[in-house]
N, C-alpha and C positions, 0 to 999 in steps of 0.2 A: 504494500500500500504506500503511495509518496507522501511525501508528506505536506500539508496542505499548505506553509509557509509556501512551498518550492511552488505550487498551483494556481495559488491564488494570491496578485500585486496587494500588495498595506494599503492602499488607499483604494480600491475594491472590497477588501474585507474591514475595511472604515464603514462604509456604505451599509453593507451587507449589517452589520452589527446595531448601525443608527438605527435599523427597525426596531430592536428589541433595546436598548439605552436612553439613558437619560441625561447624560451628558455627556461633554467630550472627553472629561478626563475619563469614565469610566471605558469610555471606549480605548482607551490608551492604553489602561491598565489589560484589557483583557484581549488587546491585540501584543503586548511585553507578555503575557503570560504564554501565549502561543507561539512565540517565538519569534516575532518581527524584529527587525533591528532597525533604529532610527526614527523611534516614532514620533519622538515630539518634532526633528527636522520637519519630515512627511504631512504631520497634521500640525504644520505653525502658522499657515497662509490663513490668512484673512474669509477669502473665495472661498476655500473647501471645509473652515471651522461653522461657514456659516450656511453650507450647504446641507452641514450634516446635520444641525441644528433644524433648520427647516425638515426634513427629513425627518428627527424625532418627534415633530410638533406633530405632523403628518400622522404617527402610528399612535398616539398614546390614545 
């Protein structure tokens, strides 16, 4: 089985996760858990913090 870092980009599994979260850092926390490297680099912009944000507003 690969492993799902190697399959799936950090800022696609951002996304993916925004459904189920509540904030950004929890999304941080539980893409470091899984193994990303670079996450605050990846999720520091502006554009994609508040993509994801709309994005959770969306699911709740």
């Amino acid at each position: 089985m690969s492993n799902p870092v190697e399959s799936i980009g950090l800022v696609e599994r951002a996304f993916q996760l925004a459904l189920a979260s509540f904030d950004v850092g929890e999304i941080r926390a539980k893409l470091r858990r899984e193994g990303y490297a670079q996450v605050d680099e990846h999720l520091s912009g502006p554009s994609l913090r508040a993509a994801l944000k709309k994005l959770m507003r969306r699911s709740e």
